[in-house]
N, C-alpha and C positions, 0 to 999 in steps of 0.2 A: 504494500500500500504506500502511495505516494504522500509526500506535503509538500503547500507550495511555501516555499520561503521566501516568493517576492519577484521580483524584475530585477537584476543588477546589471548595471551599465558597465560594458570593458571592452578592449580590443578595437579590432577597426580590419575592414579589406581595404589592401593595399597594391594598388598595381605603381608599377615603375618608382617603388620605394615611395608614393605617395600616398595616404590614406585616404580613400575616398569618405563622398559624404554618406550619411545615413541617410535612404530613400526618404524621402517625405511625401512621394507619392507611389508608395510600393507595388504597381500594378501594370499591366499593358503597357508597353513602353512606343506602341508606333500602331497606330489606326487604318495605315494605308493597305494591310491587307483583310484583318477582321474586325468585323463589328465595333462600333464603341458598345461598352459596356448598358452602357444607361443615357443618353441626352443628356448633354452639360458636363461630363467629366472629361478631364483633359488628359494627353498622355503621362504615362508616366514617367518615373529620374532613375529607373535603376541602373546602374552602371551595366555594361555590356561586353559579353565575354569574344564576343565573333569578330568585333573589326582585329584583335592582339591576342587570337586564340593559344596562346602559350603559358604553359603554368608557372614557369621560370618568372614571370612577368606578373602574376598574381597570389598573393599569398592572405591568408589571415597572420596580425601581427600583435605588435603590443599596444596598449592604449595610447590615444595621440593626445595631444596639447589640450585639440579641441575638443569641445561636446558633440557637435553638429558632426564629428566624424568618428564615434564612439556606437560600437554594438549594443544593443538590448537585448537582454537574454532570461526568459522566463525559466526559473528555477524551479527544480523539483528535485526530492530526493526520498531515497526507500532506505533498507538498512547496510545496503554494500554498496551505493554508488550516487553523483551527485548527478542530475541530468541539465545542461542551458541550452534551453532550447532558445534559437533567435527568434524575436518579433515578428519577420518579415523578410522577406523573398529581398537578397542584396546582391544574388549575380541574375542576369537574364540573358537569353540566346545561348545558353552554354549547356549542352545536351548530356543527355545522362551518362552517353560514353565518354564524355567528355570529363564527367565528373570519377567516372570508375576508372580510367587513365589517371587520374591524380591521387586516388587512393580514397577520394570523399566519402563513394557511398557504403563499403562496411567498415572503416573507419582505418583513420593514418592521424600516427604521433604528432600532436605539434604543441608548441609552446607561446601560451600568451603571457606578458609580465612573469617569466620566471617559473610558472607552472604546466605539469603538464596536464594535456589533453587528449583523449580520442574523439575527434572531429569524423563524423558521421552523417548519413540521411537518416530520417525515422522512418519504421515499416507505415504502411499505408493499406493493407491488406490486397489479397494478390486475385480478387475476383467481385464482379458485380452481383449482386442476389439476383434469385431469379426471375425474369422479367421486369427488370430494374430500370430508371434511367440514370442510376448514379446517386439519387435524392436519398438514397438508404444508408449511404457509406459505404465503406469496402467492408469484404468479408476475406477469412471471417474476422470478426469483430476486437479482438483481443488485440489489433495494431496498435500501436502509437497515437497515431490520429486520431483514433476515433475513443480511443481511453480517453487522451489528454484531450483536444483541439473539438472533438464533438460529446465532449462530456462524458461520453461510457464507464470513465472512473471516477466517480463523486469524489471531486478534491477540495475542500474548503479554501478559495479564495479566489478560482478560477470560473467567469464568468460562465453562463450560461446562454445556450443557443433559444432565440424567441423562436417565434412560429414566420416571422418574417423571416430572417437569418435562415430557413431552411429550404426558403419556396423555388428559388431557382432564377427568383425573378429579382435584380438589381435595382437600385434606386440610391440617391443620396442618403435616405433614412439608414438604411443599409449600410450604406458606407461609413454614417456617423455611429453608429449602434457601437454599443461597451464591448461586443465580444468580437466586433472585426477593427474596431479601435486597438483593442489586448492583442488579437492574432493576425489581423492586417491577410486575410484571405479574397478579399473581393476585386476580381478581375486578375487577378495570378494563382497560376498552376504549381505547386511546388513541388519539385520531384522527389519518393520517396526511393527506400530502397528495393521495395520489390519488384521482380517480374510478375507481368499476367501468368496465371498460369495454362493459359489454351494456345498463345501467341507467342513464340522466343522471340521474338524483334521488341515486345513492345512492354512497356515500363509504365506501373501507376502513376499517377500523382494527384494531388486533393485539395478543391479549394477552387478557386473562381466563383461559380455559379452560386454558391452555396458552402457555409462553412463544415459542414458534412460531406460536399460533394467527390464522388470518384470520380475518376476520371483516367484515357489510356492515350500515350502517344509513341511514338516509335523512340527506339531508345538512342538513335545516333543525330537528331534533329537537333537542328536548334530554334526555335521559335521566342516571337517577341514576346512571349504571355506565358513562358513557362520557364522557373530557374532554381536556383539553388537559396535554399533555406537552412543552415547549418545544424547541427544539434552537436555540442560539448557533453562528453564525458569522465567524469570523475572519479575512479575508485576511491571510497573511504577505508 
C-alpha cells in the first residue's frame, strides 16, 4: 500500500548542457496534422526530441538555479521503495524505441543532486476490455496508471477523477479540473512500458482523451501528442 508524501520539486531535462523549461502547457505540441483538442487551446511548449534525436545530447540532471526549469514529481512510497512520479509529459516526438534505446522504459541508473535513481516508464496495462473504446482503462487493472493516475489504489491525498474527467470529451473545464491540474493528462499521450499484447509493433500509452484513457501506437513513431513522462525510483 502506497502514501503520498507530496509533490517535490528537483532536477531539470537538459539538452546541450542547458536545462530546459518546465512545460506550462504540457500537451499537443503542433495542430497542423490532428485535431485541436477543444476550440481555444493553443499548442503546446514541450521540448522536442526529433529535430536533435540523440541521447548524448539529452539527459535528466541536477536541479538548476531556476524554478521555471525544475521537475515536479509526485511522491509515493510502500515499505521497500520511494516512487517520483513526474507531473507531466517533458519530452515529445520521441518514440518508445527511442526511449528503450536509452534504457528509459524498464529502467537505467542515473543520478540527480548526488542521488541515485532508477528512471523508468510506469506499466499502463497491456490490453483494452472487451469491446472497449479505451474509456475503461487498461487491463488488467493492477498497472500503475490506473492504481495511481485513475484512482484504482485509494491513496489519501491524491485527487480524484469526476465524471467529466472521464467522458472523452475535452473542454477548458477539463483542462482546469484539480486532477489534470495534479496529473497534466489532457491532450498528451504518455508512453508507458508495456506492449499490446495481440500486436509486437505496438506500445500503450494513457491519457489524452480522458484521464483513465488507453490508448495504442506503434512503438518506433514519433508523434506530436505522444512522449515521455519519467517515473524515479528509490530503494529504501
Amino acid at each position: 500500500m502506497y502514501i503520498f508524501e507530496g509533490i517535490k520539486s528537483f532536477g531539470s531535462l537538459y539538452h546541450d548542457n542547458e536545462p530546459q523549461s518546465r512545460p506550462s502547457r504540457p500537451w499537443i505540441v503542433d495542430f497542423s496534422i490532428l485535431p485541436v483538442p477543444y476550440r481555444g487551446m493553443e499548442p503546446g511548449n514541450i521540448a522536442e526530441f526529433e529535430p536533435t534525436p540523440d541521447w548524448s545530447r539529452w539527459w535528466l540532471g541536477d536541479t538548476p538555479s531556476s524554478s521555471k526549469n525544475t521537475l515536479n514529481w509526485i511522491v509515493l512510497k510502500d515499505s521497500i521503495r520511494r516512487l517520483y512520479i513526474c507531473d507531466r509529459m517533458i519530452l515529445v516526438r520521441v518514440s518508445w524505441q527511442d526511449l528503450y534505446d536509452a534504457g528509459y522504459v524498464d529502467g537505467k541508473m542515473i543520478v540527480i543532486d548526488g542521488k541515485n535513481y532508477k528512471c523508468r516508464l510506469m506499466s499502463g496495462g497491456n490490453d483494452f476490455y472487451e469491446d472497449d473504446d479505451g474509456l475503461s482503462g487498461g487491463h488488467p487493472a493492477d498497472n500503475e496508471w490506473d492504481r495511481f493516475v485513475s484512482g484504482g489504489e485509494k491513496i489519501k491525498g491524491l485527487p480524484s477523477l469526476t465524471s467529466n474527467d472521464k467522458t472523452g470529451v475535452l473542454s477548458d473545464e477539463v483542462l482546469q479540473a484539480p486532477h489534470n491540474q495534479f496529473w497534466n493528462w489532457v491532450g498528451a499521450y504518455s508512453w508507458t512500458s508495456t506492449p499490446y499484447v495481440i500486436r509486437d509493433t505496438t506500445r500503450c500509452c494513457r491519457g489524452y482523451q480522458a484521464g483513465q484513457f488507453f490508448y495504442l501506437n506503434t512503438y518506433d513513431h514519433r508523434h506530436e501528442d505522444i512522449g515521455w513522462r519519467p517515473i524515479l525510483e528509490e530503494l529504501l
